[in-house]
C-alpha positions as CSV (number, residue, x, y, z in Angstrom):
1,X,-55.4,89.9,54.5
2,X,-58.8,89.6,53.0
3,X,-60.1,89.9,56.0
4,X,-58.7,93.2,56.8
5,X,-59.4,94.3,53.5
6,X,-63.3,93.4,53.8
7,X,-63.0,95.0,57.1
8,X,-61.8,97.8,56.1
9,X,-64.4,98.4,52.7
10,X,-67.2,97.6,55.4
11,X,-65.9,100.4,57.2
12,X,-65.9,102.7,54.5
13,X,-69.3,102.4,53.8
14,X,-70.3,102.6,57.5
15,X,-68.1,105.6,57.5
16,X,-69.3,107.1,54.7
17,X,-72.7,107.4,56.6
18,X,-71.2,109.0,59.3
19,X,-69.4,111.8,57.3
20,X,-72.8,112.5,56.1
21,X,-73.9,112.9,59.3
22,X,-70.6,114.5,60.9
23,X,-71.2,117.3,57.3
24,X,-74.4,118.3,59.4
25,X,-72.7,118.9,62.5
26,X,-70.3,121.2,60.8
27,X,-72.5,123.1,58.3
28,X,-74.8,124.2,61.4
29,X,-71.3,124.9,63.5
30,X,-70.0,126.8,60.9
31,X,-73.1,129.3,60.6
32,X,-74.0,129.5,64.1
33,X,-71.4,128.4,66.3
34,X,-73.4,126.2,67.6
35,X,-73.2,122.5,68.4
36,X,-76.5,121.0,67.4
37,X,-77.0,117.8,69.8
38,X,-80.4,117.1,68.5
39,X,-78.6,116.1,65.5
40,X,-79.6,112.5,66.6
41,X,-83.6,113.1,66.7
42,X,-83.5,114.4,63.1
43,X,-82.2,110.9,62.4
44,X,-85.0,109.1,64.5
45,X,-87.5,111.5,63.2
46,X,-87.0,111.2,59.4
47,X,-86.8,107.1,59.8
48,X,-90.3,107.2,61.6
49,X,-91.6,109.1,58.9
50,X,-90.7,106.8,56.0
51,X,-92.1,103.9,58.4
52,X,-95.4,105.2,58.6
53,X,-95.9,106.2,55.2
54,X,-93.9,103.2,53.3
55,X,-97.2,101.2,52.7
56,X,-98.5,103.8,51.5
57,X,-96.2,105.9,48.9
58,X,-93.6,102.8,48.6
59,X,-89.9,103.0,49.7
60,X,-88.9,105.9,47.5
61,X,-92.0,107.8,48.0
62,X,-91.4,107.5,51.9
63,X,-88.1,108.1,51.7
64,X,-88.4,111.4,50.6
65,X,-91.0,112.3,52.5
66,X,-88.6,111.2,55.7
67,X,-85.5,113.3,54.0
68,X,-87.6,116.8,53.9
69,X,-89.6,116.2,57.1
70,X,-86.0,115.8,58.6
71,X,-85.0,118.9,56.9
72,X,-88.2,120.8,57.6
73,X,-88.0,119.8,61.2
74,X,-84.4,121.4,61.6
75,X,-85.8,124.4,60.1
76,X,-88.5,124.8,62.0
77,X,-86.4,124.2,65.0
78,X,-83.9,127.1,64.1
79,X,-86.9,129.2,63.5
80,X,-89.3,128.9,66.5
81,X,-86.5,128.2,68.8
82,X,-82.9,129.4,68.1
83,X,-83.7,132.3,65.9
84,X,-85.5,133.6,68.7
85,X,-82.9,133.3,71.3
86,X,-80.0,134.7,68.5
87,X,-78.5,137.0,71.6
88,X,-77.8,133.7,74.0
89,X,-74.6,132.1,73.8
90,X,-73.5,129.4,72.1
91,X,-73.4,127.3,75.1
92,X,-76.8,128.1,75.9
93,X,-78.0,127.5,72.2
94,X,-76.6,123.9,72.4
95,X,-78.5,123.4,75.4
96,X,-81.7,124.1,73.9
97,X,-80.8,121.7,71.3
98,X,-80.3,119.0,74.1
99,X,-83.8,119.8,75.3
100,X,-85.6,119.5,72.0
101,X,-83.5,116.1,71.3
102,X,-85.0,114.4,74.4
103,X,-88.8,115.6,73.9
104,X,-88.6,114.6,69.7
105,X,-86.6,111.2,70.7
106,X,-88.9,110.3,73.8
107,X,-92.3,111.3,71.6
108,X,-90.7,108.7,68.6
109,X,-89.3,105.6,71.0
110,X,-92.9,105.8,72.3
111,X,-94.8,105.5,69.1
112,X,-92.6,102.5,68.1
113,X,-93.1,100.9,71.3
114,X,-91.9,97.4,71.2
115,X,-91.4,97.6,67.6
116,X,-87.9,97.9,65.9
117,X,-88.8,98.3,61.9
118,X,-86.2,98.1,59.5
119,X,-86.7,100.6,56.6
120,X,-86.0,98.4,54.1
121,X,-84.4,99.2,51.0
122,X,-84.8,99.8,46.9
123,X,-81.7,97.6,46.5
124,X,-80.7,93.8,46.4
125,X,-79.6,93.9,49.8
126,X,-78.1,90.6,49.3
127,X,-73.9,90.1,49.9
128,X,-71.4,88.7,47.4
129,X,-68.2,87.3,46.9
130,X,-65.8,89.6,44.8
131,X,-62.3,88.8,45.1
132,X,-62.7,86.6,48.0
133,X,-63.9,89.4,49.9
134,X,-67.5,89.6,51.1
135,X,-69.3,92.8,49.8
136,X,-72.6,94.3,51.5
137,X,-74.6,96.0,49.1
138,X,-76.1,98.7,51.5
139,X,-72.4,99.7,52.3
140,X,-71.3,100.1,49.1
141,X,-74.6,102.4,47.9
142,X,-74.1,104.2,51.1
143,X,-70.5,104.8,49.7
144,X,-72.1,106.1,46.5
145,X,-74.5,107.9,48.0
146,X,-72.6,109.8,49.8
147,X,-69.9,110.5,47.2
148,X,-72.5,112.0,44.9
149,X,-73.9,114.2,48.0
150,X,-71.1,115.3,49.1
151,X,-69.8,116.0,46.0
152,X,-72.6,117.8,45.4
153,X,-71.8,120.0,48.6
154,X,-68.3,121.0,48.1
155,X,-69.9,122.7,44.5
156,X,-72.5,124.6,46.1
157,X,-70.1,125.8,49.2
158,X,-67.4,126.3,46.8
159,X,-69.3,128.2,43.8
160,X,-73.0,129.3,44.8
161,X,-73.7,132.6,46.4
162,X,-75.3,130.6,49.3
163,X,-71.9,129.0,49.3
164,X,-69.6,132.0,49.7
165,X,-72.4,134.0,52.0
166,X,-71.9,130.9,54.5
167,X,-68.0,131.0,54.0
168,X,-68.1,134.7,54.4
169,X,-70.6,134.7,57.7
170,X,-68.4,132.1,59.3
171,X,-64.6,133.9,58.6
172,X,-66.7,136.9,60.2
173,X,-70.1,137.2,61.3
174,X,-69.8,141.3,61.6
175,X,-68.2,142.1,57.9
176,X,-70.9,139.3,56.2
177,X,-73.7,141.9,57.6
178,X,-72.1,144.7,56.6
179,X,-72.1,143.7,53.2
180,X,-75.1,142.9,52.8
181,X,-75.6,139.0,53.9
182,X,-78.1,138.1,55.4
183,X,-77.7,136.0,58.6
184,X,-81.0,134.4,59.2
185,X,-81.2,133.3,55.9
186,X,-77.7,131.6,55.5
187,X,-78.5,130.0,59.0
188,X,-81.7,128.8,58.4
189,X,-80.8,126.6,55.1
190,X,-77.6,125.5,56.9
191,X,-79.8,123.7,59.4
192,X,-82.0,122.8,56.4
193,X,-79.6,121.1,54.7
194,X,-78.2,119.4,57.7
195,X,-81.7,117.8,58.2
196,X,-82.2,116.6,55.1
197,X,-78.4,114.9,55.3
198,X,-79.6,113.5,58.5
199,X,-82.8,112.0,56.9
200,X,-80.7,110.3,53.9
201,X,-78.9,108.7,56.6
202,X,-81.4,107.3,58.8
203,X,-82.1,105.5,55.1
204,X,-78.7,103.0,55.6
205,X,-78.5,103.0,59.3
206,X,-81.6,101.6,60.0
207,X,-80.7,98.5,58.0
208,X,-79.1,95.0,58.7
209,X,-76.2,95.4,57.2
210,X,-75.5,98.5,59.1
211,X,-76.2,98.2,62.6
212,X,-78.2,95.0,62.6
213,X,-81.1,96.7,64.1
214,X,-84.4,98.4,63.1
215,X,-85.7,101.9,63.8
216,X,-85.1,102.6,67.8
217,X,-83.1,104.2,70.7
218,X,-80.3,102.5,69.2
219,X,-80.7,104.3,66.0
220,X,-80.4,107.6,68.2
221,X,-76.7,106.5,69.7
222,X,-75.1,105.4,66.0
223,X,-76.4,108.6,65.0
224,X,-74.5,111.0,67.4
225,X,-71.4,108.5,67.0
226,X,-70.9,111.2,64.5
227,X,-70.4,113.8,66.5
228,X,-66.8,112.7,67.2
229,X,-66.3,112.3,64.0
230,X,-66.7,116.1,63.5
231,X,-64.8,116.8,66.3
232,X,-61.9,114.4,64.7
233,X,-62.1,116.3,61.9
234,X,-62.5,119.9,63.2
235,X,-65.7,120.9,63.7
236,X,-64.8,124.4,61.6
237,X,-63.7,122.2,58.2
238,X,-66.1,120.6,55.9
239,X,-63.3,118.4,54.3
240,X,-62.5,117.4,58.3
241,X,-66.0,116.1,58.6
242,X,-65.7,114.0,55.9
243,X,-62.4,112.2,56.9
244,X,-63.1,111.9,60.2
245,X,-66.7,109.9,59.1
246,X,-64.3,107.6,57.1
247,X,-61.8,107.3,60.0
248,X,-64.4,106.6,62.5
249,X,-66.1,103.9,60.3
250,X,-62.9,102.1,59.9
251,X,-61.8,102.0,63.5
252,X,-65.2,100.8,64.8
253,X,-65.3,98.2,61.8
254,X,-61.3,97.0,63.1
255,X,-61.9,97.8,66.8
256,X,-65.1,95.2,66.5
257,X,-62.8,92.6,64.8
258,X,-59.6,92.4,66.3
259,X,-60.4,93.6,70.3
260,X,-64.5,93.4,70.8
261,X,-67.7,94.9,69.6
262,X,-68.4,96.6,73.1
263,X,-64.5,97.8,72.8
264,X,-65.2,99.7,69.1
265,X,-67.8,102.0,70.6
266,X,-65.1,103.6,72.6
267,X,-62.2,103.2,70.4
268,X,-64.1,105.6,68.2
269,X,-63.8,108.0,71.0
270,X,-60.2,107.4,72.1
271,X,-59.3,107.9,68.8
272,X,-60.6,111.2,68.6
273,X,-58.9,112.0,72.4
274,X,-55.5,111.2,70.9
275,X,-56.1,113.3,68.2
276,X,-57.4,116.4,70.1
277,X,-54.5,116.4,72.6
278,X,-51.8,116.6,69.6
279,X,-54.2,118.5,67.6
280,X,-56.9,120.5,69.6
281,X,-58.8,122.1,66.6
282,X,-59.4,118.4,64.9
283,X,-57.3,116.7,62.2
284,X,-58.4,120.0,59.5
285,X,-60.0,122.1,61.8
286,X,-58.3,125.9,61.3
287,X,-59.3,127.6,64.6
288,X,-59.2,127.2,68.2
289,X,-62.2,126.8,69.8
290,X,-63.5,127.7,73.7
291,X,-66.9,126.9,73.3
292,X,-68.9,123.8,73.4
């Protein structure tokens, strides 16, 4: 029993990182209707930032630098690129997100190099014993972390005006103009804030206790392991994205346990098959979608 229970809290926390991530997927979806696959290189490209600047500014100084460089490059990327192309289809929209993932992902595997740096972190990072249950630190700030942000979230998208302009702009696009929202603005912070949610996370998955591995390729793939997670979840419902990052964590963390570690990468995904053939819009999602 304990160790299902540790199993189980380790998951959390893992999940907790991928609800983060999953939230980005479904704040850019909801505004644009479009899936953003570069979702991943926002990860690599925040962590490479606090890396080169850690000796410099320290881990919190980095760290914040590699949270708004992620954001900023998610904005930039809606703004030279998608905002330019607003009258392509969705399908072609994600597409051009492919593109840009493999030129940012490419450009960063080939600074490391060889390398594989671990981020570090501003924590004791050390495990311990609570109940006969072994505790990871980074798991259980990663759980706090991302209560406090998500939290954070669900006021802004419940209350603020940029909150009910993106609600209004995703019920329908048309009626949101005609009263007087403006599109490219509610677009352009969804990708913003998406980036910076992707550069938070890069902060615990680059970690030992996470994935066991630095900064990398690897980094990339644990990264878009969220992307099922939003699908899980529907990729329409904000509340979807966050369940489905906690179900994913879990059933990677038992997967890896009780069948094999190579097993757990898929079982994330055959999960999310089951659901989507008794549920087709996710676990939450509200709509049918066609489009990719």
């Amino acid at each position: 029993m304990n160790t299902f229970l540790q199993l189980v809290v380790n998951g959390l926390g893992k999940g907790a990182v991928f609800a983060l991530l999953a939230l980005g997927f479904v704040i850019i979806f909801k505004a644009t209707e479009v899936v953003n696959f570069a979702h991943g290189s926002l990860v690599l490209f925040g962590g490479y930032l606090v890396v080169v600047t850690r000796d410099a500014l320290g881990w919190v100084g980095a760290s914040l630098v590699g949270i708004v460089s992620a954001g900023l490059l998610a904005l930039v990327v809606e703004r030279l690129l998608l905002s330019r192309s607003r009258h392509a289809d969705a399908n072609s929209l994600a597409l051009l997100t492919i593109g840009v993932d493999v030129i940012v992902t490419e450009e960063i595997v080939r600074r490391l190099g060889v390398t594989l740096p671990f981020l570090g972190d501003a924590w004791d990072a050390k495990p311990f014993q609570l109940g006969g249950i072994t505790l990871f630190r980074t798991h259980l700030v990663a759980l706090g972390v991302a209560a406090v942000l998500i939290t954070a979230f669900w006021l802004a998208f419940k209350y603020s005006n940029w909150g009910v302009a993106m609600r209004a702009q995703a019920e329908n696009r048309e009626a949101a103009a005609l009263m007087g929202i403006r599109s490219s603005r509610v677009t352009a912070t969804a990708w913003l804030v998406a980036g910076l949610l992707a550069g938070v996370a890069v902060l615990f998955i680059a970690t030992q206790d996470f994935s066991g591995a630095g900064l990398s390729r690897g980094t990339h793939s644990i990264a878009l392991a969220a992307f099922p997670a939003a699908i899980l979840g529907g990729l329409d419902s904000t509340a979807g994205a966050v369940v489905g990052g906690l179900v994913v964590g879990i059933v990677e963390a038992l997967s890896a346990q009780y069948v094999s570690f190579d097993f757990s990468k898929s079982a994330v995904f055959l999960v999310m098959l089951v659901v989507l053939v008794v549920r087709p819009s996710g676990l939450f999602g509200t709509r049918e979608r066609t489009r990719v």
